[in-house]
Chimera marker file (.cmm) of the C-alpha trace (Angstrom):
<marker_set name="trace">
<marker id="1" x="154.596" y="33.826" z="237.870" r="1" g="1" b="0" radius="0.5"/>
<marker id="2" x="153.460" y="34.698" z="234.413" r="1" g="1" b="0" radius="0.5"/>
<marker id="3" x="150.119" y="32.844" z="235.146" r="1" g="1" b="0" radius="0.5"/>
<marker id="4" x="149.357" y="34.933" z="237.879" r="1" g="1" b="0" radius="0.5"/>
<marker id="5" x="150.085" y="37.484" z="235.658" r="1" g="1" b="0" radius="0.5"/>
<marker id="6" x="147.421" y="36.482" z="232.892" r="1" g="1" b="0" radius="0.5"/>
<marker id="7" x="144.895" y="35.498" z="235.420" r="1" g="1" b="0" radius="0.5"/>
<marker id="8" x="144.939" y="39.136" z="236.433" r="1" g="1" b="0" radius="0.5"/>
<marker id="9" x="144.656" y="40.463" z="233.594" r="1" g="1" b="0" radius="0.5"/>
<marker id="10" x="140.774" y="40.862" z="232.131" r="1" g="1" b="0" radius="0.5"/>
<marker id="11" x="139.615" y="42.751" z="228.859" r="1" g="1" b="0" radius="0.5"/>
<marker id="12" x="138.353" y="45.743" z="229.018" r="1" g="1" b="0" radius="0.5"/>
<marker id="13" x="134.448" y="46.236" z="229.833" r="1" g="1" b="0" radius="0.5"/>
<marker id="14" x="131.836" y="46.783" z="227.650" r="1" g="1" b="0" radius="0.5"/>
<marker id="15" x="130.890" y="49.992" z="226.682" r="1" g="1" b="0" radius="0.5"/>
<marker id="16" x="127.510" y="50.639" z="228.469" r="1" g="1" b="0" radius="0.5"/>
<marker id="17" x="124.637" y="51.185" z="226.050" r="1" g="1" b="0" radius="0.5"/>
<marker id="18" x="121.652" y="51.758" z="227.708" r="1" g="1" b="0" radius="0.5"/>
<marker id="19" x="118.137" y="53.051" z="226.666" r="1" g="1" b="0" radius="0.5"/>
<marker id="20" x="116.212" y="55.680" z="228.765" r="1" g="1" b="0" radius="0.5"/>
<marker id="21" x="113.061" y="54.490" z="230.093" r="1" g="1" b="0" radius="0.5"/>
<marker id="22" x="110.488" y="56.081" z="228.576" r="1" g="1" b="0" radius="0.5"/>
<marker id="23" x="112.551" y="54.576" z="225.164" r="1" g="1" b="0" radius="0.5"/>
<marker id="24" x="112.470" y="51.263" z="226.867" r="1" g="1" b="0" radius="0.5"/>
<marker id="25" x="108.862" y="50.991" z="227.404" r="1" g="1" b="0" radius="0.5"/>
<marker id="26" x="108.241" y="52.206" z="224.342" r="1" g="1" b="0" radius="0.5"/>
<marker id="27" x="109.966" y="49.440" z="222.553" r="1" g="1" b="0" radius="0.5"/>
<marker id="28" x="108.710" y="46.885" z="224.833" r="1" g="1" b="0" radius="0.5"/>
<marker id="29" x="105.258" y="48.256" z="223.891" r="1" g="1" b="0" radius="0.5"/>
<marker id="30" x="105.676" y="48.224" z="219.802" r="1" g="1" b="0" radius="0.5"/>
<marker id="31" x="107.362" y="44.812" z="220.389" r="1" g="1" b="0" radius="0.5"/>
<marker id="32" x="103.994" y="43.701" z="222.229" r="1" g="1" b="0" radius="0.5"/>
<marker id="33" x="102.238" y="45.259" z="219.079" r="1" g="1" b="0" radius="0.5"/>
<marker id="34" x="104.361" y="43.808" z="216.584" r="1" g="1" b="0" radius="0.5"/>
<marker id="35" x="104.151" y="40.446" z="218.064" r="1" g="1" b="0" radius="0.5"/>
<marker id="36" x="100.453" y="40.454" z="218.008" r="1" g="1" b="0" radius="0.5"/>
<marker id="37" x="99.943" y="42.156" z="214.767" r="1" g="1" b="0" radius="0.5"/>
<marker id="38" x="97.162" y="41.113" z="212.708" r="1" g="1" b="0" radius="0.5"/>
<marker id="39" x="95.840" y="39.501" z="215.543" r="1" g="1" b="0" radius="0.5"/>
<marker id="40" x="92.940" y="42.532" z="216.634" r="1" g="1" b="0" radius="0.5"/>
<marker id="41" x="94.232" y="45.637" z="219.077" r="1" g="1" b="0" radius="0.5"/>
<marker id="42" x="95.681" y="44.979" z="222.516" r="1" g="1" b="0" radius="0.5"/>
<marker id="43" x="94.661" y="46.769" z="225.794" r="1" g="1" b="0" radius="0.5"/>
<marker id="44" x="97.074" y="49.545" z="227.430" r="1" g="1" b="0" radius="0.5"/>
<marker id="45" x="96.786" y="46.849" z="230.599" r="1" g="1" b="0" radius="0.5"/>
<marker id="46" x="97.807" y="43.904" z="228.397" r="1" g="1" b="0" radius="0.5"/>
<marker id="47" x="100.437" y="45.248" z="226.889" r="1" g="1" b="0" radius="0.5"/>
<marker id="48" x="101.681" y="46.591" z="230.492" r="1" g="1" b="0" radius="0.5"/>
<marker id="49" x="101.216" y="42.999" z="231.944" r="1" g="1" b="0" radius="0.5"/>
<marker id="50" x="102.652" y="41.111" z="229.598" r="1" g="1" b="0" radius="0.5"/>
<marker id="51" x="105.905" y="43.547" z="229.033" r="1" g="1" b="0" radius="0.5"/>
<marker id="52" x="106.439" y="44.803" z="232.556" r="1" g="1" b="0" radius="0.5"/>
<marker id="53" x="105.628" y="47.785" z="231.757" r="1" g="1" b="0" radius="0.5"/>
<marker id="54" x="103.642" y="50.685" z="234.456" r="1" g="1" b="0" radius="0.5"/>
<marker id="55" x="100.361" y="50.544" z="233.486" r="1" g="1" b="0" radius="0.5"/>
<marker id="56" x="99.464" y="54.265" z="234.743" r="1" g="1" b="0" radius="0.5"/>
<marker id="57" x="102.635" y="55.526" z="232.452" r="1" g="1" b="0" radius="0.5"/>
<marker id="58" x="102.384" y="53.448" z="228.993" r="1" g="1" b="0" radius="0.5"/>
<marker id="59" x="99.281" y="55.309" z="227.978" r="1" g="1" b="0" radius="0.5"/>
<marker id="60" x="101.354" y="58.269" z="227.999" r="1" g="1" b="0" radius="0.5"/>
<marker id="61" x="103.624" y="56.748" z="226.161" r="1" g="1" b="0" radius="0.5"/>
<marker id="62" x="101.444" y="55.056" z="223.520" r="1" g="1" b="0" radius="0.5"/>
<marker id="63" x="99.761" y="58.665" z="222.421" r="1" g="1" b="0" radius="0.5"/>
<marker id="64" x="102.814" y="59.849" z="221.852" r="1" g="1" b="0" radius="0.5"/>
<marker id="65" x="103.631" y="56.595" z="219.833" r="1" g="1" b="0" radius="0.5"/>
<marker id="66" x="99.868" y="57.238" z="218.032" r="1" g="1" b="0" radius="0.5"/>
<marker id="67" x="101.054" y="61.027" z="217.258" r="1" g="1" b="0" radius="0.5"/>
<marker id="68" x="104.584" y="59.625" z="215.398" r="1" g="1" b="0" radius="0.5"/>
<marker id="69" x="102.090" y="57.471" z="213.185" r="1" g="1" b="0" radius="0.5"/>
<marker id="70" x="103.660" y="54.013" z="214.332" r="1" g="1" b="0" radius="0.5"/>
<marker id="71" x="100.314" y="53.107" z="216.712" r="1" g="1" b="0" radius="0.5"/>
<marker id="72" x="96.911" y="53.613" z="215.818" r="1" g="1" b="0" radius="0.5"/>
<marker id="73" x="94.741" y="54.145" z="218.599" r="1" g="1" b="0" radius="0.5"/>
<marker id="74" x="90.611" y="53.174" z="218.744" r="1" g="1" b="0" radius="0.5"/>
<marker id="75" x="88.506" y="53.757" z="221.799" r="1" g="1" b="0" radius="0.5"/>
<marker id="76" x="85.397" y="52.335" z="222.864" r="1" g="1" b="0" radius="0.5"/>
<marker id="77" x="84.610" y="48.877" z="224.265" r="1" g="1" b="0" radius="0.5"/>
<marker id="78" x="86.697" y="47.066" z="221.886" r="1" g="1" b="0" radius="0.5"/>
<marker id="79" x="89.296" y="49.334" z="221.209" r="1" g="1" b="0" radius="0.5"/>
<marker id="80" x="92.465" y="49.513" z="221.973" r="1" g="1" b="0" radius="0.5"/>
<marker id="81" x="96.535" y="49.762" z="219.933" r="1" g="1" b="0" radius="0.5"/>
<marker id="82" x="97.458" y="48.147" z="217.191" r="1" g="1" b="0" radius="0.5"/>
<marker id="83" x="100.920" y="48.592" z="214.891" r="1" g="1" b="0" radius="0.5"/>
<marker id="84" x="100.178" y="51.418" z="212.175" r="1" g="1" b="0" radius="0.5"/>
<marker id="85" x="102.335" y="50.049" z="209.195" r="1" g="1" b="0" radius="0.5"/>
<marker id="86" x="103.588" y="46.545" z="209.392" r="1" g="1" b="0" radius="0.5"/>
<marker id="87" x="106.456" y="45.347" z="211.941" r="1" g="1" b="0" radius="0.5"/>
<marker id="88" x="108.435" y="44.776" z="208.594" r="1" g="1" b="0" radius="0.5"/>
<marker id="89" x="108.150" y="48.615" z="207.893" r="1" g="1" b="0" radius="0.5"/>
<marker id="90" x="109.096" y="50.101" z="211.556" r="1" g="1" b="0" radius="0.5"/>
<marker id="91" x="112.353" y="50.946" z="213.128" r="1" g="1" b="0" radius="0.5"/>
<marker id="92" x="113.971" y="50.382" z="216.105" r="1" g="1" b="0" radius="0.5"/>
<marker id="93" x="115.457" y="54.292" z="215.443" r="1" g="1" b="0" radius="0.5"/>
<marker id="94" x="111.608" y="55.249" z="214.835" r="1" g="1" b="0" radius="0.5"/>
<marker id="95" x="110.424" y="54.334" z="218.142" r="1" g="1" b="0" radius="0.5"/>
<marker id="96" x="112.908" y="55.538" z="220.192" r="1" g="1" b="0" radius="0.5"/>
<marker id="97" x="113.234" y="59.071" z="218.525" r="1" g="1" b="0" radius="0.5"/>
<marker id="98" x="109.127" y="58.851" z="218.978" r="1" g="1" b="0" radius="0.5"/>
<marker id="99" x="109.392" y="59.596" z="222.761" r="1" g="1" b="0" radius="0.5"/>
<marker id="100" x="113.450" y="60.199" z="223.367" r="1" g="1" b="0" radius="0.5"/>
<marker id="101" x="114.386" y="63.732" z="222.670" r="1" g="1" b="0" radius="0.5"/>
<marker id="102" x="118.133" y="63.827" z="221.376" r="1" g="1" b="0" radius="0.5"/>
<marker id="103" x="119.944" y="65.066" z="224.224" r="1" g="1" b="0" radius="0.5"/>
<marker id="104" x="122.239" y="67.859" z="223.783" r="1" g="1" b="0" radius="0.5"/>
<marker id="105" x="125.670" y="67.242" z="222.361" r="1" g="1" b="0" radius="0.5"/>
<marker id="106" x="128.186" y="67.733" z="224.946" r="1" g="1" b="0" radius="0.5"/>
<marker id="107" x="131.917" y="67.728" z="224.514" r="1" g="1" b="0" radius="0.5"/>
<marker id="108" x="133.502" y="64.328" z="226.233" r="1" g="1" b="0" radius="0.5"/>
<marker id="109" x="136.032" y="66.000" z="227.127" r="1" g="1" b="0" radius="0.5"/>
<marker id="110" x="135.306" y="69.650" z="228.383" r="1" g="1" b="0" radius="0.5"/>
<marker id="111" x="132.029" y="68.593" z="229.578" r="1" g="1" b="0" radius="0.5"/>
<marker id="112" x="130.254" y="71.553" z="227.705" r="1" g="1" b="0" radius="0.5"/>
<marker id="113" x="128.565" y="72.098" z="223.943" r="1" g="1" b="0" radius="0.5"/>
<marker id="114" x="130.595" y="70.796" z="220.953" r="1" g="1" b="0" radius="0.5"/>
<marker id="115" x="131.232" y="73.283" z="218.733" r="1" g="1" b="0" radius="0.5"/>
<marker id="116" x="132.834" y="72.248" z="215.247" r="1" g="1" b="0" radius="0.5"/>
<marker id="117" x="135.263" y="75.416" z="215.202" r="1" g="1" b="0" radius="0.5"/>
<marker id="118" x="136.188" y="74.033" z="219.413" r="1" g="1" b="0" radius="0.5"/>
<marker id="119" x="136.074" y="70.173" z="219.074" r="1" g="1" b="0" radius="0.5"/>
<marker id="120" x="137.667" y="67.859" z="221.206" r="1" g="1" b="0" radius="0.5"/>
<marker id="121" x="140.212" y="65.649" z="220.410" r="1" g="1" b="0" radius="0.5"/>
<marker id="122" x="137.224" y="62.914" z="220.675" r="1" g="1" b="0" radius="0.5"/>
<marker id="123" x="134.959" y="64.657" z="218.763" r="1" g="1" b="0" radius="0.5"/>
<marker id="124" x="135.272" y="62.748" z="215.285" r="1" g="1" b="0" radius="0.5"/>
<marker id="125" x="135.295" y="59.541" z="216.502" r="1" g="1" b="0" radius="0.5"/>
<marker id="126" x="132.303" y="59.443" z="219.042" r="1" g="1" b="0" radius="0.5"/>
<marker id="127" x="130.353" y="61.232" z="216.170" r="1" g="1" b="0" radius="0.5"/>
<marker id="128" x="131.519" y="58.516" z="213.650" r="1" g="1" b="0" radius="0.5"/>
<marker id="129" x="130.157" y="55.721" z="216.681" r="1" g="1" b="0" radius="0.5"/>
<marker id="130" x="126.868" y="57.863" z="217.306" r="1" g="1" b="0" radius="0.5"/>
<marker id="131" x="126.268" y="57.489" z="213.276" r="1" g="1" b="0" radius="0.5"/>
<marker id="132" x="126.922" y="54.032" z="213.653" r="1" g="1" b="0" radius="0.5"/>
<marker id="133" x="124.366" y="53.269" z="215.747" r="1" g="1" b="0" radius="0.5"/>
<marker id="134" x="121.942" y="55.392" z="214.547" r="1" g="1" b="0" radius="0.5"/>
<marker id="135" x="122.378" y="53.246" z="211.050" r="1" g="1" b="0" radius="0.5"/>
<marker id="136" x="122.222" y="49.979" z="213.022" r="1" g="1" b="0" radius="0.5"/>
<marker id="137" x="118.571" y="51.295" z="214.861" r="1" g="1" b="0" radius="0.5"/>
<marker id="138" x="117.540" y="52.105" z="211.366" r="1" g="1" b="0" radius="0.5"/>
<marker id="139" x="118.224" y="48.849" z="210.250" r="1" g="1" b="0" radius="0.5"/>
<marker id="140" x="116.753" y="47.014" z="212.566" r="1" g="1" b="0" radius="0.5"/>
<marker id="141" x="112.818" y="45.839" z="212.228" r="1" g="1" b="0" radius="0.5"/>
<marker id="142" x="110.571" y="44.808" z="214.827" r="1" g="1" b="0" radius="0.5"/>
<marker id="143" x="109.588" y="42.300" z="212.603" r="1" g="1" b="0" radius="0.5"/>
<marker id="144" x="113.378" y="41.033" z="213.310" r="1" g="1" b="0" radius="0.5"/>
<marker id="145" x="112.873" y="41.645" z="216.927" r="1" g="1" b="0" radius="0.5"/>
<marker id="146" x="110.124" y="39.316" z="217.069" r="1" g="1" b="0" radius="0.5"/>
<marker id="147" x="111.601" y="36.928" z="215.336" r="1" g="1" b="0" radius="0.5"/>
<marker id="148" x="115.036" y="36.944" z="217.771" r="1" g="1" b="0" radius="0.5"/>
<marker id="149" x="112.423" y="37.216" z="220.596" r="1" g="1" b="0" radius="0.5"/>
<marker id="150" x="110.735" y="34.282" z="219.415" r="1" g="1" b="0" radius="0.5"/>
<marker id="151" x="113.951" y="32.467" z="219.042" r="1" g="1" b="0" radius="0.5"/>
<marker id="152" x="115.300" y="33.565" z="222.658" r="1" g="1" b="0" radius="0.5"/>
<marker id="153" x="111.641" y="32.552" z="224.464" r="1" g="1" b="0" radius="0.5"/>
<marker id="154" x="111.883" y="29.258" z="222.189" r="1" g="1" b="0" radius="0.5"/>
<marker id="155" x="116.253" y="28.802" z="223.642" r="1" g="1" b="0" radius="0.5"/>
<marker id="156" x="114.529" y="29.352" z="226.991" r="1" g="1" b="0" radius="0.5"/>
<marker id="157" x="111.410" y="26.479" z="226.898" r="1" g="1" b="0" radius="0.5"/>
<marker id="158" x="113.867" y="23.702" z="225.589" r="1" g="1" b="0" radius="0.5"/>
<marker id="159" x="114.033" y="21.238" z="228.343" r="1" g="1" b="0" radius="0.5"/>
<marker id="160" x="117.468" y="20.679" z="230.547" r="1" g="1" b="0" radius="0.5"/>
<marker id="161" x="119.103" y="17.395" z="229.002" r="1" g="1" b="0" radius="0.5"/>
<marker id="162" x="117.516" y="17.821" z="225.582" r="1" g="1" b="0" radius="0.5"/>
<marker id="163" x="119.813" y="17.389" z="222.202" r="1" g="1" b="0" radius="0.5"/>
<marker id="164" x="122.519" y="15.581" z="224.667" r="1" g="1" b="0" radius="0.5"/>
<marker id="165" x="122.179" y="12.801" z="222.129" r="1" g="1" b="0" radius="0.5"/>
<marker id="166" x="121.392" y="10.267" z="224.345" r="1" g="1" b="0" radius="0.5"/>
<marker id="167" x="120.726" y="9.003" z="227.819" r="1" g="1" b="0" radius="0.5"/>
<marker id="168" x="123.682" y="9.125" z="230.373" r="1" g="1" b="0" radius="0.5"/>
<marker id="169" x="124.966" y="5.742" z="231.946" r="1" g="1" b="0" radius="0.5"/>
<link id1="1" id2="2" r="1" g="1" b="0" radius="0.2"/>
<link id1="2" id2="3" r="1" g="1" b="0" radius="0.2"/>
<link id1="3" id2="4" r="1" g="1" b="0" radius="0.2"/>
<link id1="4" id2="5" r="1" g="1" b="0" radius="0.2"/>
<link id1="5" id2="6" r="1" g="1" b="0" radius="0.2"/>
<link id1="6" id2="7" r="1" g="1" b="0" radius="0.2"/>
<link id1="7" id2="8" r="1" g="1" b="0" radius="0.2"/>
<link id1="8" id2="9" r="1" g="1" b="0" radius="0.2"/>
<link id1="9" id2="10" r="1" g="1" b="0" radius="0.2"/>
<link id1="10" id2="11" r="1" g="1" b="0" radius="0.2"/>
<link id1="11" id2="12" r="1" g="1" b="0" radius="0.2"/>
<link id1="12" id2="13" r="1" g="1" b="0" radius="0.2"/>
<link id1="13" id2="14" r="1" g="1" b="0" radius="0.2"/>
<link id1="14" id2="15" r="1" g="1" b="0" radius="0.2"/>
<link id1="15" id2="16" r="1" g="1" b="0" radius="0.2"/>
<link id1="16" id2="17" r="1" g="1" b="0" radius="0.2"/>
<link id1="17" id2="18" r="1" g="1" b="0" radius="0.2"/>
<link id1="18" id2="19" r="1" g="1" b="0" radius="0.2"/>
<link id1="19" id2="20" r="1" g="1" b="0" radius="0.2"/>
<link id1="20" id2="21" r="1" g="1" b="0" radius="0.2"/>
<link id1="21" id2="22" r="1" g="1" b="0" radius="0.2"/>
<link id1="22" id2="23" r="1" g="1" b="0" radius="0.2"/>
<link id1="23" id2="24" r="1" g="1" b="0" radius="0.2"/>
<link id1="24" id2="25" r="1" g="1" b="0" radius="0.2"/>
<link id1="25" id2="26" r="1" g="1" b="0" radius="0.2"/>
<link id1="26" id2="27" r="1" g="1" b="0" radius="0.2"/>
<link id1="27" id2="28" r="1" g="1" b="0" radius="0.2"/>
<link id1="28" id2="29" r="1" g="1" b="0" radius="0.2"/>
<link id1="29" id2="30" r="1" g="1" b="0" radius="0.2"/>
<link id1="30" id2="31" r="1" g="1" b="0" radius="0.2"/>
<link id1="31" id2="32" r="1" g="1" b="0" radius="0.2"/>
<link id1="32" id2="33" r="1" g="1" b="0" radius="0.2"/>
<link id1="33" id2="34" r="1" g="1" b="0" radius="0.2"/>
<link id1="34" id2="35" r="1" g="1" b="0" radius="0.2"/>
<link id1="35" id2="36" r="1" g="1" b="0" radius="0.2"/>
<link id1="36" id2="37" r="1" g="1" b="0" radius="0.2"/>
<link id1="37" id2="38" r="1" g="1" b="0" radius="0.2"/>
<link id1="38" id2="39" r="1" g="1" b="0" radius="0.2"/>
<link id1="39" id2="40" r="1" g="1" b="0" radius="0.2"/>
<link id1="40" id2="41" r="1" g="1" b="0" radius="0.2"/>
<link id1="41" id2="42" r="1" g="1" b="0" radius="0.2"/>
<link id1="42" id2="43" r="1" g="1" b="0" radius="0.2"/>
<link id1="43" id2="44" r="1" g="1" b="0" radius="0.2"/>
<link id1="44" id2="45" r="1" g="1" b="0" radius="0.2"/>
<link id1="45" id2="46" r="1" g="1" b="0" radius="0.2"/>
<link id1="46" id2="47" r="1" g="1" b="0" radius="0.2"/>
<link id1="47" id2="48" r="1" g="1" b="0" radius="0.2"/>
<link id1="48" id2="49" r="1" g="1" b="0" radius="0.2"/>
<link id1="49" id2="50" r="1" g="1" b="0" radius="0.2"/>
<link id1="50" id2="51" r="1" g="1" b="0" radius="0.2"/>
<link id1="51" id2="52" r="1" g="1" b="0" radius="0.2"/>
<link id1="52" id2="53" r="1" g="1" b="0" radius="0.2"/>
<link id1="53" id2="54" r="1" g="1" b="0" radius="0.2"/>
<link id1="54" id2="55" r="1" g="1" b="0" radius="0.2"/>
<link id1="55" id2="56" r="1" g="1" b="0" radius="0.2"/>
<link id1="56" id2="57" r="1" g="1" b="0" radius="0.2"/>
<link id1="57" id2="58" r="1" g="1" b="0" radius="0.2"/>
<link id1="58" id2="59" r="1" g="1" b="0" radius="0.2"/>
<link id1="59" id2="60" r="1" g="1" b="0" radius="0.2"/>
<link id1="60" id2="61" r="1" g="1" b="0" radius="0.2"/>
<link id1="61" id2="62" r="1" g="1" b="0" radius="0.2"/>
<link id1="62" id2="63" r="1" g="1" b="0" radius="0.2"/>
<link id1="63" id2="64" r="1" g="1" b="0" radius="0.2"/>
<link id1="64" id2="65" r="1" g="1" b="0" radius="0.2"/>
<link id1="65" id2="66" r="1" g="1" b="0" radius="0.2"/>
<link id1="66" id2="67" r="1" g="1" b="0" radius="0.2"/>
<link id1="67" id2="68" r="1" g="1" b="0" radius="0.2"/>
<link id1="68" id2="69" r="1" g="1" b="0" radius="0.2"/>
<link id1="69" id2="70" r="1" g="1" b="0" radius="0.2"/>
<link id1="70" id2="71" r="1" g="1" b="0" radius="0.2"/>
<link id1="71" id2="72" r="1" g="1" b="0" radius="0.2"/>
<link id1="72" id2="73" r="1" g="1" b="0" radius="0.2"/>
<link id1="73" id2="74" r="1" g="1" b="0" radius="0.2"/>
<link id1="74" id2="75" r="1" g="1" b="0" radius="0.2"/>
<link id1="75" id2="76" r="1" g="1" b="0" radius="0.2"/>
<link id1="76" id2="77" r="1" g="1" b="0" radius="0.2"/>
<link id1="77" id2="78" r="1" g="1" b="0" radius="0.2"/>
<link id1="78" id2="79" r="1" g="1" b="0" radius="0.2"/>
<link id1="79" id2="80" r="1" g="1" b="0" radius="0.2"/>
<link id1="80" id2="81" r="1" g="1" b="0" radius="0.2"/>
<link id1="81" id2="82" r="1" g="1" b="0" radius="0.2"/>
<link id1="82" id2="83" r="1" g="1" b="0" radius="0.2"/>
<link id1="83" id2="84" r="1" g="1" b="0" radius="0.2"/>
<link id1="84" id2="85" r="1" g="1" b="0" radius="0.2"/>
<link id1="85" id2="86" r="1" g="1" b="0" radius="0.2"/>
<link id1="86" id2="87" r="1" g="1" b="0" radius="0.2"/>
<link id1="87" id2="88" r="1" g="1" b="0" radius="0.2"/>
<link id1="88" id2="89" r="1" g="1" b="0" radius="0.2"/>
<link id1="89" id2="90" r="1" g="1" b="0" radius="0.2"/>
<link id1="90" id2="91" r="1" g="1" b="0" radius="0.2"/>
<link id1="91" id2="92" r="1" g="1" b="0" radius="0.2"/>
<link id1="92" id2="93" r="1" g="1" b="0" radius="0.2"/>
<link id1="93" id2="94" r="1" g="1" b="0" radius="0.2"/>
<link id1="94" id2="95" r="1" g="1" b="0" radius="0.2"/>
<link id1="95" id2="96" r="1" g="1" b="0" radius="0.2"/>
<link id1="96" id2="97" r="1" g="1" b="0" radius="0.2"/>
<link id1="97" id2="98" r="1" g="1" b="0" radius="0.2"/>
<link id1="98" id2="99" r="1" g="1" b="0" radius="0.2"/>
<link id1="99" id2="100" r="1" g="1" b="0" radius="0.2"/>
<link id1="100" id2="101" r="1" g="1" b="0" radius="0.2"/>
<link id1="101" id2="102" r="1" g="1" b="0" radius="0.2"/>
<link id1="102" id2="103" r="1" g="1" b="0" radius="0.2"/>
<link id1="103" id2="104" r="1" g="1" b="0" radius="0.2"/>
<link id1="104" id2="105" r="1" g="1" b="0" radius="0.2"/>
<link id1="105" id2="106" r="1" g="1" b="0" radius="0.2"/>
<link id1="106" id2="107" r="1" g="1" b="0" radius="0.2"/>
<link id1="107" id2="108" r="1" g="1" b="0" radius="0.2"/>
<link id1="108" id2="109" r="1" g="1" b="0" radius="0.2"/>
<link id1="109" id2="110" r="1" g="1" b="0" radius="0.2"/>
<link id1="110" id2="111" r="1" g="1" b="0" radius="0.2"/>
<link id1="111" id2="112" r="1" g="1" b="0" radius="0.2"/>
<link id1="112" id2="113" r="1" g="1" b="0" radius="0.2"/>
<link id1="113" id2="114" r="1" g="1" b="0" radius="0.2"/>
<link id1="114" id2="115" r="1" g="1" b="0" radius="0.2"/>
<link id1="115" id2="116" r="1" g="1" b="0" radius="0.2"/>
<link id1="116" id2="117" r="1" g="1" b="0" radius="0.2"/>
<link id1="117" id2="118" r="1" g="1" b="0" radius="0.2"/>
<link id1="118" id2="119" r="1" g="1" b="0" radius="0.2"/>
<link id1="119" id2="120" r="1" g="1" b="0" radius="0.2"/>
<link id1="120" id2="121" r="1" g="1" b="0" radius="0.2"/>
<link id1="121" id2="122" r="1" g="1" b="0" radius="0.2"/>
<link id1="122" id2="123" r="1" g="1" b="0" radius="0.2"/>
<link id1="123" id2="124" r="1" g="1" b="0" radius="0.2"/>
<link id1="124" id2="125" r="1" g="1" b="0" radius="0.2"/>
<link id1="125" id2="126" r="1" g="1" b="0" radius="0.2"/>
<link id1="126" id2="127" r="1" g="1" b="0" radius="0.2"/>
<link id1="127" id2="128" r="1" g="1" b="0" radius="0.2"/>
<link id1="128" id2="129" r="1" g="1" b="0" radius="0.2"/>
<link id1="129" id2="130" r="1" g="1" b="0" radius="0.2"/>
<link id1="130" id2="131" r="1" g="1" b="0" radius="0.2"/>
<link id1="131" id2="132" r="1" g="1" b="0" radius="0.2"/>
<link id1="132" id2="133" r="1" g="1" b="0" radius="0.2"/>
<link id1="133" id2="134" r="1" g="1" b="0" radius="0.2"/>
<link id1="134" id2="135" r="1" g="1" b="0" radius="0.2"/>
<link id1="135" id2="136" r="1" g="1" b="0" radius="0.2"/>
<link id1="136" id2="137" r="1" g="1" b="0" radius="0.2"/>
<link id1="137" id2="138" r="1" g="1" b="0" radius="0.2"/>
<link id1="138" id2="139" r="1" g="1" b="0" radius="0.2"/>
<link id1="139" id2="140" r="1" g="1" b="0" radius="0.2"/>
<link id1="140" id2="141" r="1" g="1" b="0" radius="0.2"/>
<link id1="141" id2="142" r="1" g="1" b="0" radius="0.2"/>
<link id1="142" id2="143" r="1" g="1" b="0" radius="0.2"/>
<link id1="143" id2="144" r="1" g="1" b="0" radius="0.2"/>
<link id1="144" id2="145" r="1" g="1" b="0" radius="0.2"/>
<link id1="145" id2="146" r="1" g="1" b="0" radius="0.2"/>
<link id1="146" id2="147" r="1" g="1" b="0" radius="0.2"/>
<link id1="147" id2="148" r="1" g="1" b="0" radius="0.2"/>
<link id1="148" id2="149" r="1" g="1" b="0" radius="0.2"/>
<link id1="149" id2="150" r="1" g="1" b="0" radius="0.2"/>
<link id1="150" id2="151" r="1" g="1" b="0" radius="0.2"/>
<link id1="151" id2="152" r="1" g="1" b="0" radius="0.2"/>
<link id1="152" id2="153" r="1" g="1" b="0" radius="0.2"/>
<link id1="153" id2="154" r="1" g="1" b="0" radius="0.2"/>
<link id1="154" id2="155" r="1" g="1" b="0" radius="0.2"/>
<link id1="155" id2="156" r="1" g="1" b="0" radius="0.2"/>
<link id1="156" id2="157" r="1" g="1" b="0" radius="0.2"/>
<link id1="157" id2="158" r="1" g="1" b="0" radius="0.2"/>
<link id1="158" id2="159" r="1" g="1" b="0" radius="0.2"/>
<link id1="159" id2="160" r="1" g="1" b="0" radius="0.2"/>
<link id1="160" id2="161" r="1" g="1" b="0" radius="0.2"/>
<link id1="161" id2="162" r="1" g="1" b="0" radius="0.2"/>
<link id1="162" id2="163" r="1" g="1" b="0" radius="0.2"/>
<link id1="163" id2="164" r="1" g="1" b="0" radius="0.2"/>
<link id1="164" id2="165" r="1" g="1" b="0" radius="0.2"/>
<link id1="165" id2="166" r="1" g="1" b="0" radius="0.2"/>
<link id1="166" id2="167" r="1" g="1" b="0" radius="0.2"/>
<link id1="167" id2="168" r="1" g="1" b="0" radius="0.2"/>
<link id1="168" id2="169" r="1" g="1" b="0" radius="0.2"/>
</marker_set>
C-alpha cells in the first residue's frame, strides 16, 4: 500500500516564468544580432525568418530596441540592424525592460496596489524573488546566450547512436 502511496505522490510544479511577447521577440531578435555580430547588419525579414518571429511586428520592435541604444539601425540598400555595444556588454534585463513596461505591483494577496504601510503577508518574500531575478537578467549576456544556444543547436545535430562507445551485437 505504501507504494501506491508514493506513486501518487508528485512534487510540486514549477513556478511558471514566462516572458510577454513583445519581450520574447525582442530577445529572439538581439539573440539573432548577437549571434551574427561582426558579421555586417541583418534584414528585419532575416531576423524574422530565422527566429520565428512576425515579420510585420519586429520592426516595431527593433526601433524601440534602436531608441534604448542596444540596436543600431542603417537604411538604404544595404542597411539593416546590427548589435550597438558588443553581446559581451548587453543584458538579458536590458532588452526586456527596452520594450516591457514594469507592470504595476499588485498585492498577491488582496489583488490590489501594494502599499508598504498595507503589505501582505507575501509581500517581502515575492519582492526578495522579483530582486532575484532581476539580478540573474542582469547577469546574464547574450554573449552567454549564444554560446548555450550554440551548445543546445550543437546537443541537437549529434547523430542518434553516437558516443555509445561502440557498435551493438
Amino acid at each position: 500500500m505504501s507504494v501506491g502511496l508514493r506513486a501518487r505522490r508528485r512534487s510540486p510544479p514549477a513556478m511558471k516564468l514566462t516572458l510577454g511577447r513583445r519581450a520574447d521577440y525582442s530577445v529572439r531578435a538581439v539573440l539573432d544580432l548577437a549571434r551574427h555580430h561582426g558579421r555586417g547588419r541583418r534584414t528585419a525579414r532575416a531576423i524574422a525568418a530565422e527566429m520565428a518571429v512576425p515579420a510585420t511586428y519586429l520592426p516595431a520592435l527593433l526601433a524601440e530596441l534602436v531608441r534604448a541604444e542596444l540596436v543600431v539601425s542603417v537604411a538604404g540598400r544595404s542597411g539593416g540592424y546590427e548589435l550597438a555595444r558588443a553581446p559581451e556588454t548587453i543584458s538579458l534585463l536590458e532588452v526586456i525592460e527596452a520594450v516591457d513596461e514594469d507592470p504595476p505591483r499588485e498585492c498577491v494577496l488582496r489583488g490590489g496596489p501594494c502599499r508598504w504601510q498595507d503589505a501582505c503577508a507575501v509581500h517581502e518574500p515575492l519582492g526578495e524573488a522579483r530582486e532575484a531575478l532581476r539580478a540573474s537578467l542582469a547577469g546574464a549576456t547574450f554573449a552567454e546566450l549564444v554560446r548555450r544556444d550554440r551548445e543546445l543547436e550543437s546537443a541537437e545535430t549529434v547523430p542518434e547512436g553516437a558516443g555509445s562507445g561502440g557498435a551493438a551485437g
